[in-house]
C-alpha positions as CSV (number, residue, x, y, z in Angstrom):
1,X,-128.1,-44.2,142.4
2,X,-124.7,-43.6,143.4
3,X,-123.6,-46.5,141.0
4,X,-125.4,-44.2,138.1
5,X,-123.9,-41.1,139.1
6,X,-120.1,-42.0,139.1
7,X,-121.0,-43.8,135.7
8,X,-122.2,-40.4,134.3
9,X,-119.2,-38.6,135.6
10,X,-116.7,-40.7,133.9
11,X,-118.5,-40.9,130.6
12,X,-119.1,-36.6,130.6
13,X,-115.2,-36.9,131.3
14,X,-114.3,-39.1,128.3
15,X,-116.3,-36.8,126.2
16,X,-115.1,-33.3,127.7
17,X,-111.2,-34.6,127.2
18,X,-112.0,-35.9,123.4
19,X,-113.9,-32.9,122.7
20,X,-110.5,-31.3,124.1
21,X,-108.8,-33.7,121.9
22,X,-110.5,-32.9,118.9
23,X,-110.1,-29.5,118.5
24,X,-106.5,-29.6,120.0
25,X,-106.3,-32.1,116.8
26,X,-108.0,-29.8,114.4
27,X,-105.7,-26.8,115.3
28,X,-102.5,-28.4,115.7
29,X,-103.7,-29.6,111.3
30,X,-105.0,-26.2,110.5
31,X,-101.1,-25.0,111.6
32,X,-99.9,-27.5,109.8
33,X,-101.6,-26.9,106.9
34,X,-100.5,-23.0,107.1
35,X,-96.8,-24.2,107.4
36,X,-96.9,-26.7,104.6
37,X,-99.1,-24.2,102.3
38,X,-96.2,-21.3,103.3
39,X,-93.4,-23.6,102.5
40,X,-95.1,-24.2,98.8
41,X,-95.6,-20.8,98.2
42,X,-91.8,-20.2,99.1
43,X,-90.5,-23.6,97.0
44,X,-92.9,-22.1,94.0
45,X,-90.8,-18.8,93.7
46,X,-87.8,-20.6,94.4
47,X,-88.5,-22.9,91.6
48,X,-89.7,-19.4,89.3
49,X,-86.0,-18.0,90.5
50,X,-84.7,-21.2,89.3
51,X,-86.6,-21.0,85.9
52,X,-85.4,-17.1,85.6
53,X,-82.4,-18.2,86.0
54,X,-82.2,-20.8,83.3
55,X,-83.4,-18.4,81.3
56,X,-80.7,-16.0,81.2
57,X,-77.9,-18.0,80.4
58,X,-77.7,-18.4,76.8
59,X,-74.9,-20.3,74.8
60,X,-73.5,-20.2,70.8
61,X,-73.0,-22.9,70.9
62,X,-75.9,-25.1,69.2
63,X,-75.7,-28.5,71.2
64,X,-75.4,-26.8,74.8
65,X,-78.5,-24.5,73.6
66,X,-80.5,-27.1,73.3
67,X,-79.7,-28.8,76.5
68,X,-80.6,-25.8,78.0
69,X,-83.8,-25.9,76.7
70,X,-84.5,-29.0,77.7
71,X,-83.8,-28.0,81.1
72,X,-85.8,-24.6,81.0
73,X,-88.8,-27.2,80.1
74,X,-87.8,-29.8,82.9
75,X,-87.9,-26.6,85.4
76,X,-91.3,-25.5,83.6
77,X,-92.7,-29.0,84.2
78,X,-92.0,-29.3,87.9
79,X,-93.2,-25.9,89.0
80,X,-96.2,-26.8,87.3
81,X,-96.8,-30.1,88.8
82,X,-96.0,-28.4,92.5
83,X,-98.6,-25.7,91.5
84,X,-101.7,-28.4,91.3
85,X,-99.9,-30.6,94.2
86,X,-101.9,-30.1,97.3
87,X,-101.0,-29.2,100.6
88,X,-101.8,-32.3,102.0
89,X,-99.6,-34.2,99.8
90,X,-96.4,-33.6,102.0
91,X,-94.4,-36.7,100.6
92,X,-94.5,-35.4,96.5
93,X,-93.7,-31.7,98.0
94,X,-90.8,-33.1,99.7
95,X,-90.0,-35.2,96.5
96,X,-90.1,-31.6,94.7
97,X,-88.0,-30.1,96.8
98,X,-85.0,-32.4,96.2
99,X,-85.7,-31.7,92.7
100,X,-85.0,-28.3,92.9
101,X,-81.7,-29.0,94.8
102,X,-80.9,-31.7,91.5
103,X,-81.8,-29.0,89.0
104,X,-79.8,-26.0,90.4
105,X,-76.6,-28.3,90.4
106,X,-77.2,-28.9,86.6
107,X,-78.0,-25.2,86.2
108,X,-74.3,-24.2,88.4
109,X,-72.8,-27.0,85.4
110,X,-74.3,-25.0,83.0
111,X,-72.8,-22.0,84.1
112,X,-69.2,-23.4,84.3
113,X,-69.8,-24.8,80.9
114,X,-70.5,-21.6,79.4
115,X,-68.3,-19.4,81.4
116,X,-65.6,-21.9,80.0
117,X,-66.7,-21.2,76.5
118,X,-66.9,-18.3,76.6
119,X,-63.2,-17.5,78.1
120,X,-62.4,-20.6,75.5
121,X,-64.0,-17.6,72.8
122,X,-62.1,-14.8,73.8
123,X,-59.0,-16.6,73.7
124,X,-59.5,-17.4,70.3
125,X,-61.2,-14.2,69.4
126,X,-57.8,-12.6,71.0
127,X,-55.8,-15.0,69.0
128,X,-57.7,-14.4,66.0
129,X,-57.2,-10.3,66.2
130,X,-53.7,-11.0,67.0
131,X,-53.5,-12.5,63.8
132,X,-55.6,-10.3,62.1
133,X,-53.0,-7.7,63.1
134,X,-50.0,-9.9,62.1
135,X,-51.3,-10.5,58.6
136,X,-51.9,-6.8,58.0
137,X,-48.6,-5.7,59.5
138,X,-47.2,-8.2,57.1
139,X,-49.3,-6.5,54.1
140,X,-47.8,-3.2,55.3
141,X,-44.6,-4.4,55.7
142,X,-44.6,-6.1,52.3
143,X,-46.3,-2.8,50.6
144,X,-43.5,-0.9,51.9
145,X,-40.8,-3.4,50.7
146,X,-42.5,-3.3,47.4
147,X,-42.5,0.8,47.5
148,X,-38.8,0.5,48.3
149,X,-37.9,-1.9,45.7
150,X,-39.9,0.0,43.2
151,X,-38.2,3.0,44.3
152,X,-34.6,1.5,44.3
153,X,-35.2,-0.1,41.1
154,X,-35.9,3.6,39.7
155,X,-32.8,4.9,41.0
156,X,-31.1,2.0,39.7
157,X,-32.6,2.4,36.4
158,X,-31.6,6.0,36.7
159,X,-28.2,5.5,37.5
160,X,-27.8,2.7,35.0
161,X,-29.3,5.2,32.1
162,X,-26.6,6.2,29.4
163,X,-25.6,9.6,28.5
164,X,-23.8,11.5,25.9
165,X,-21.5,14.6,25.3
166,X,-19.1,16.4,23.1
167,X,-22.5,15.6,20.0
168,X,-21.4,17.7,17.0
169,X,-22.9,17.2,13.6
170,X,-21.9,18.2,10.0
171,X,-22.3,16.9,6.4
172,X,-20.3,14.8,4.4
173,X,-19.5,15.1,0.6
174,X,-19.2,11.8,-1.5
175,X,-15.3,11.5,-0.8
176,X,-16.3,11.8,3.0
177,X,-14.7,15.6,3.4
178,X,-16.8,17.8,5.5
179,X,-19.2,20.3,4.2
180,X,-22.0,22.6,5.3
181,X,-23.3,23.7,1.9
182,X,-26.4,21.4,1.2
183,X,-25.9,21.2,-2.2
184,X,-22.4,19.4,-1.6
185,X,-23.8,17.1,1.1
186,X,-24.3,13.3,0.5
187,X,-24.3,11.8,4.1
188,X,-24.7,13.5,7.8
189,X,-22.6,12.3,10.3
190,X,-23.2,13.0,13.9
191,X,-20.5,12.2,16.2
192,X,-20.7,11.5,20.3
193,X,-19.1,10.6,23.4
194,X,-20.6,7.9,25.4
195,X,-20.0,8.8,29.4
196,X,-18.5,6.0,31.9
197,X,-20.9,4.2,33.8
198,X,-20.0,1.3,35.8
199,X,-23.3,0.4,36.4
200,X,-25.1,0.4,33.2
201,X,-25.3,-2.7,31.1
202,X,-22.2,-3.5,29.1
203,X,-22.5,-5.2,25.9
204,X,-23.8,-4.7,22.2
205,X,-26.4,-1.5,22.4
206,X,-28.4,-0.5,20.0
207,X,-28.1,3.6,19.7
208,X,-30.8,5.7,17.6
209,X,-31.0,9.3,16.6
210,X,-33.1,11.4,15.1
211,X,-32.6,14.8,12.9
212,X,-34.6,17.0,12.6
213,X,-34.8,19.8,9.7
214,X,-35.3,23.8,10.7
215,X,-39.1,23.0,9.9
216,X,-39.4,20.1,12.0
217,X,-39.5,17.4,9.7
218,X,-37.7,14.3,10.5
219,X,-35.2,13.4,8.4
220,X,-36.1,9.2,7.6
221,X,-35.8,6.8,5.1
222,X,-39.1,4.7,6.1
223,X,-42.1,5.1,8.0
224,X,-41.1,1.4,9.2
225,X,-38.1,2.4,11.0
226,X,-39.5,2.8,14.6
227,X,-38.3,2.0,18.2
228,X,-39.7,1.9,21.2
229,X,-39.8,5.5,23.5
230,X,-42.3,6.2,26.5
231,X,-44.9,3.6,25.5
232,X,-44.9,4.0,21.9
233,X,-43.3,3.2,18.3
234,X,-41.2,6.6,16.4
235,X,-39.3,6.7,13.7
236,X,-35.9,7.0,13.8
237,X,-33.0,8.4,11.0
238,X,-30.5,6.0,11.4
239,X,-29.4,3.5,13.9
240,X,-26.0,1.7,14.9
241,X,-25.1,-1.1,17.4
242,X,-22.2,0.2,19.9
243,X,-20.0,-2.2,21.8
244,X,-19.9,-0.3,25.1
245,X,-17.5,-1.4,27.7
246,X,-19.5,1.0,30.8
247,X,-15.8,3.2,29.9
248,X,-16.0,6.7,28.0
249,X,-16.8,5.6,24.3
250,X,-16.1,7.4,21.4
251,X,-18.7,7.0,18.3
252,X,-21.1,8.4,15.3
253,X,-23.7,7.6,13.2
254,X,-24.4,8.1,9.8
255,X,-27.1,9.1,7.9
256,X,-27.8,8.8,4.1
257,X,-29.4,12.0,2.6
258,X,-31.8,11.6,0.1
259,X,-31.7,14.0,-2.8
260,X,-33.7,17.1,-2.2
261,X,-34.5,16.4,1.8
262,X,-31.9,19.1,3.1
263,X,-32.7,22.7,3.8
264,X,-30.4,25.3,5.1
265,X,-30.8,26.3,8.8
266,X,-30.3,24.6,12.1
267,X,-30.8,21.1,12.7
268,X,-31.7,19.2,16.0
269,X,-30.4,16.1,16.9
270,X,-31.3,13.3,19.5
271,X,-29.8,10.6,20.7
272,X,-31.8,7.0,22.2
273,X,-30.8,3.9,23.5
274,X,-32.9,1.5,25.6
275,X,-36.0,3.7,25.3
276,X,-34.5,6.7,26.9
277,X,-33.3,9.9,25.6
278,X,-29.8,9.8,26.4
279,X,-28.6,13.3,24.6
280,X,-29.1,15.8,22.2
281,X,-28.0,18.8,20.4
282,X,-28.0,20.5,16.8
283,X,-26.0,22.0,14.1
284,X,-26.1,24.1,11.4
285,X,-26.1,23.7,7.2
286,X,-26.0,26.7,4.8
């Protein structure tokens, strides 16, 4: 009897301390359980903060877009697979982990590579304005040249332009004696000085004039004889080529009268060369 006593004593030990055992066992997992299921639920929105982040950065440039798209997908495939992973599966959790670490140094590669870009962009975009502005100060300044030169050509024009004095006109009989009766008149002759001009063209120059009558009919010989004056062809009376020297020049022109064209009154004269009026006056026949 004593024999089967101290037997059952030992054996309702061995079973108190592994009932002890057990449930010491089965709390210590269901803690372990609540750690590992934490530290998913943590690594889950760090991998969603990871994914947000790839998500913001965005690139022009084409080939580094699309890198970065296969990364966003990488990201979206992982927190996918650590979604379904269970608990219990500490080892591929741990794995995952160290995946995050790998894809958060591509994503601060990313981040270099377009923050370099980017600066890379605004250099150029900087040097690109810079020449933007260049190129239209050059316009302006090349507008403003061309205003200049335009204007100093005028005032060289002008200042080159001929003029006449002392213009004085009278008839002629056929023995070249003047005259003012019309009847007695066979030529008209008007007579001009030429002013100095150092800066007009020397040379031959062709010099026109033009009478008119007291009813303003111009005195002419053919509706062919024209010249050049403001952008269009008039007729002329008579015309004569002057050697002028840019010095004072002394000179006339003659006209021919035709028989019957002469009126009495006052008669205007003007005086061309190169285009431009360069003088006029009038006289009288009676």
């Amino acid at each position: 009897m004593k024999k089967q006593n101290i037997i059952i004593l030992v054996a309702s030990a061995i079973i108190i301390t592994l009932t002890i055992l057990y449930f010491t066992s089965r709390s210590e997992m269901a803690e372990m359980e609540e750690v590992f299921t934490e530290e998913k639920e943590n690594l889950l929105t760090e991998y969603q903060d990871l994914y947000s982040d790839f998500d913001s950065l965005r690139s022009n440039n084409a080939e580094l877009e699309q890198k970065l798209e296969m990364e966003r997908e990488r990201v979206a495939q992982l927190q996918e697979e650590l979604r379904t992973t269970k608990v219990s599966n500490a080892r591929r959790i741990k794995e995952l982990q160290g995946e995050l670490t790998t894809m958060r140094t591509v994503m601060r590669s990313f981040v270099v590579q377009i923050d370099s870009l980017n600066q890379t962009n605004a250099a150029l975009r900087k040097e690109n304005e810079g020449m933007k502005n260049q190129v239209a100060q050059a316009r302006r300044t090349e507008a403003q040249l061309k205003e200049e030169n335009a204007i100093l050509s005028d005032q060289v024009s002008i200042a080159a332009r001929l003029s006449t004095r002392n213009i004085a006109g009278y008839g002629l009989t056929n023995k070249d004696k003047k005259s003012s009766r019309i009847d007695n008149i066979s030529k008209i002759k008007i007579s001009f000085t030429i002013d100095k001009n150092i800066t007009a063209q020397t040379g031959m120059r062709p010099i026109y004039i033009r009478i008119e009558r007291p009813d303003g009919e111009l005195l002419m010989h053919s509706k062919n004889d024209t010249f050049q004056f403001e952008d269009q062809q008039i007729n002329y009376s008579a015309r004569r080529d002057v050697e002028y020297g840019g010095e004072d020049t002394e000179t006339y022109i003659i006209y021919n009268v035709d028989s019957g064209e002469l009126m009495k009154g006052v008669y205007n004269v003007e005086i061309f060369s190169s285009g431009e009026l360069i003088g006029s006056g009038s006289f009288t026949l009676s």
